[in-house]
C-alpha positions in Angstrom: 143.0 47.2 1.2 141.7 50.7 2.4 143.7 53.7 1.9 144.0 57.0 4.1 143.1 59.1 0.9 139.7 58.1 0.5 136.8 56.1 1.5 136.6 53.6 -1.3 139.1 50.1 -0.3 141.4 50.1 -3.5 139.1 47.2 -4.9 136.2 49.2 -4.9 137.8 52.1 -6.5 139.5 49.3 -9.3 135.7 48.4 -9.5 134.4 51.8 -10.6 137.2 52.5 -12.5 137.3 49.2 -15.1 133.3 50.0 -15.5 133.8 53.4 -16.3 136.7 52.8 -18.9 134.4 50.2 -20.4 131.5 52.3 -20.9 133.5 55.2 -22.4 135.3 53.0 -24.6 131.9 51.2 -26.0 130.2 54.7 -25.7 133.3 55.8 -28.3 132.9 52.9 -30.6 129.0 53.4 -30.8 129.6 57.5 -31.9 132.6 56.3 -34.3 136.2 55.9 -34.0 139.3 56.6 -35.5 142.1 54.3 -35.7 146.3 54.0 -35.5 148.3 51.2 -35.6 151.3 51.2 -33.5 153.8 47.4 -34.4 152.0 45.7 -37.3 148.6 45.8 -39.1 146.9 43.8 -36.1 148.3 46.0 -33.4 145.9 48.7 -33.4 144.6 51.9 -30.9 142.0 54.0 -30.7 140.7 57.2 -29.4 138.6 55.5 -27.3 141.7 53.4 -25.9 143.7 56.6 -25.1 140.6 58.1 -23.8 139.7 55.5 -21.3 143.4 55.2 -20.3 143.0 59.0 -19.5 140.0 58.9 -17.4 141.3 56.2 -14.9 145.2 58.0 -15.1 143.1 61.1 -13.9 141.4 59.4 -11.0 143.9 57.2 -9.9 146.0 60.6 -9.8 143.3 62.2 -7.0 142.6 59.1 -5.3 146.0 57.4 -4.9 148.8 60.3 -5.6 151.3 58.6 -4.1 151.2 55.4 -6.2 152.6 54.9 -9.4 150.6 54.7 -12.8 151.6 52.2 -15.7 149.2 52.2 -18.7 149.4 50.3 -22.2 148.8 53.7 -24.3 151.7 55.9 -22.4 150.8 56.6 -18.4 155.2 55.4 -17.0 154.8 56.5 -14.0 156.2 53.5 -11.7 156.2 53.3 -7.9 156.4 50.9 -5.1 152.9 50.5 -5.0 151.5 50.5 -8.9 148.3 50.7 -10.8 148.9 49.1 -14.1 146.3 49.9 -17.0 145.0 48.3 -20.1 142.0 50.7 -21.0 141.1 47.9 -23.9 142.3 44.7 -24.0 141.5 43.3 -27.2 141.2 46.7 -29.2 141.3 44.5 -32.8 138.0 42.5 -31.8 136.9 46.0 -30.2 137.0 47.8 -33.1 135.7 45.2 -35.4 132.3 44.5 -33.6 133.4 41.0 -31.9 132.6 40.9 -28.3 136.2 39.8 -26.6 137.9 42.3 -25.4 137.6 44.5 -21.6 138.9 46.9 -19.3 141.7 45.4 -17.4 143.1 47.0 -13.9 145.9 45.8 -11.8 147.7 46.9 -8.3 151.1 45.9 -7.6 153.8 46.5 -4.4 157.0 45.4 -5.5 156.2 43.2 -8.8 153.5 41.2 -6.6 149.7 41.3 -7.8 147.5 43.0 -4.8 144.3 42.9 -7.1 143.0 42.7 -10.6 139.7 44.1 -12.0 138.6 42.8 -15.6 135.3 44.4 -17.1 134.0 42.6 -19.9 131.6 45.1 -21.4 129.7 43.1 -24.2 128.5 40.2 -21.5 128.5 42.7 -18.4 131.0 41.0 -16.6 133.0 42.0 -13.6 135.6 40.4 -12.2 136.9 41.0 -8.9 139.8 39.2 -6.8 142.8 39.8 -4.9 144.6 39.3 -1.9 142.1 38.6 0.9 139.5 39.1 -1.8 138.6 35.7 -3.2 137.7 36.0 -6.7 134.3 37.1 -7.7 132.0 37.7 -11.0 128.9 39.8 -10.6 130.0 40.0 -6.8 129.4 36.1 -6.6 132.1 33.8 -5.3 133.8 31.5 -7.7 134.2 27.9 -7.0 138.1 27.4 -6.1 139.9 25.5 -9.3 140.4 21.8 -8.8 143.6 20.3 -10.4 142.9 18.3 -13.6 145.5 16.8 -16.2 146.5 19.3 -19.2 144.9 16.5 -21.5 141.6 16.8 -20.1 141.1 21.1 -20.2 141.5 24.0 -22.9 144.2 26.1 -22.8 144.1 29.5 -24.6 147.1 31.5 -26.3 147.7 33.9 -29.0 149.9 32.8 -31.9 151.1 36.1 -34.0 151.9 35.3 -37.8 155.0 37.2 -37.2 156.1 34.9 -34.7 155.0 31.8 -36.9 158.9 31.4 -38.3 160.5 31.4 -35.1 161.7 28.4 -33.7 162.5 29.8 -30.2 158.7 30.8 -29.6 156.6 28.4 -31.7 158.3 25.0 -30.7 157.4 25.7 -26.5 154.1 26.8 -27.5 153.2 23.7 -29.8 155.0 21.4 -27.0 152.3 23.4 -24.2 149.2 23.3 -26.4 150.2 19.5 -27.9 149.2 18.6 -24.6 146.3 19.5 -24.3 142.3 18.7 -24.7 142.1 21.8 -27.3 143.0 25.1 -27.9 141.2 28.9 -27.8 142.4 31.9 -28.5 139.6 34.5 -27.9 142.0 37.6 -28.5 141.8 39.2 -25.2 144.7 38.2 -22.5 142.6 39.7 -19.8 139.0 38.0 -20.6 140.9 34.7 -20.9 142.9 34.8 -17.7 139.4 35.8 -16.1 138.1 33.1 -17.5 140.8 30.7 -16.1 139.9 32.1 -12.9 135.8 30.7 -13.7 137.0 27.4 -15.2 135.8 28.4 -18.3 139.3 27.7 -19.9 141.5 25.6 -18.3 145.0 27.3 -18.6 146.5 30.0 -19.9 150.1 30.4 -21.6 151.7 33.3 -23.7 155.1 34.8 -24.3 156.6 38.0 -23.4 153.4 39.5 -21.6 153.3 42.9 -21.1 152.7 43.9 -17.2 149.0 45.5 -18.0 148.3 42.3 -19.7 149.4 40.2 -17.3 148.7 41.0 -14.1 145.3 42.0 -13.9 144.9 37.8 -14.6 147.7 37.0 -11.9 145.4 38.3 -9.3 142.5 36.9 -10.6 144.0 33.1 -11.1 145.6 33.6 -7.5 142.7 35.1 -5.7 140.7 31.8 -7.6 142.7 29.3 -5.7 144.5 29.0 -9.5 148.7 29.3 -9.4 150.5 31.5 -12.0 154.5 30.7 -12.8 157.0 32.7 -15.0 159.6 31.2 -16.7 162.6 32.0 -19.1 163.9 30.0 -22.2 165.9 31.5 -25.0 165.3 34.8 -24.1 161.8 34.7 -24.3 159.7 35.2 -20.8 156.9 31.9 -20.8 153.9 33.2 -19.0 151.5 30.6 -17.5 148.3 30.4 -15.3 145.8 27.4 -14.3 145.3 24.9 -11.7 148.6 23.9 -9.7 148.8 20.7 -11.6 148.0 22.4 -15.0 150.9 25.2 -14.4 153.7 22.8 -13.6 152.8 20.6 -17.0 153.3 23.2 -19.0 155.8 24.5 -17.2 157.7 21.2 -17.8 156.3 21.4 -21.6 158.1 24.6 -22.2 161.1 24.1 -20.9 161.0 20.8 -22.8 
């Protein structure tokens, strides 16, 4: 996916850019951080969030000025193609020393992932994978994902206390992890959807996703030989990524 603009493909530049987000934000936390919350006592930010978003709003801005720019901590800057940012996924386990959370990177034309670049500071990770760009860690291959029945594999979600009493969002998520082998919730969309794309985790499955949380993962399932599906159900958007066989179970699970 080369562009005119510059020499590096838009992978590449994805590549730098995730890495250098990462190593500003754990730089940050290292020299001390401040912190806000923004919805509820567990949805917290940081300087070093806002900082990180920053510096890859700023190069995107040289590199690619005539795509759009969509960041968790403010950039709204949509085009047809778009760069959607989430500086630090997982700023809770960030900020209190436990190792799940990443840089997350994702190109879009038209709502469709191009690419997605995770970067997993704490276990120096890299994710890579895209359209015509198989998935890769490290800049090795991945094995493609083989179907296996939901009862045999891990899926991984995140269960919000506020969310506990309502029946339109807990019921579809019990019905999806009822079925299978166990759950995980690491607290990082990003780092599990990569590790969907590895096998590590078996599926993935979460309600109203943001787009920065989203599809960094998309590509990264996708460009894994993985499948991805959206789906609606009393008003709430069910978002779900595995193996072919492991998306339409809980596809079916969901919509009960």
């Amino acid at each position: 996916m080369p562009s005119p603009t510059d020499s590096l493909t838009d992978l590449e530049l994805a590549a730098e850019l995730v890495r250098e987000a990462g190593a500003l934000a754990a730089q940050m936390r290292r020299e001390g951080l401040v912190t806000e919350h923004k919805t509820s006592i567990s949805d917290v930010v940081s300087a070093a969030d806002i900082a990180a978003e920053k510096l890859v709003v700023k190069r995107l801005r040289d590199e690619r000025p005539q795509d759009g720019i969509v960041g968790e901590e403010g950039a709204n800057h949509p085009g047809e193609r778009t760069w959607f940012i989430d500086p630090v996924d997982g700023t809770y386990n960030f900020l209190w020393g436990l190792p799940y959370w990443c840089s997350a990177l994702a190109l879009a034309d038209s709502g469709d992932a191009l690419l997605g670049a995770v970067y997993h500071p704490t276990a120096d990770e890299l994710w890579l994978g895209g359209v015509d760009h198989p998935t890769t860690l490290n800049g090795q291959p991945l094995p493609k994902l083989r179907n296996q029945p939901l009862a045999a594999i891990s899926v991984a979600s995140y269960i919000h206390p506020e969310t506990l009493p309502n029946d339109r969002t807990r019921l579809p998520l019990l019905r999806a992890i009822g079925g299978a082998a166990t759950m995980r919730s690491l607290g990082s969309g990003s780092v599990e959807l990569a590790s969907v794309a590895a096998g590590r985790l078996g599926a993935w499955v979460q309600h109203d996703s943001k787009d920065w949380d989203w599809l960094p993962g998309v590509a990264l399932v996708q460009a894994a030989g993985g499948a991805t599906n959206v789906v609606e159900l009393d008003g709430h958007r069910w978002h779900i990524a595995g193996s072919r066989q492991a998306v339409d179970e809980i596809t079916g699970l969901i919509l009960g």
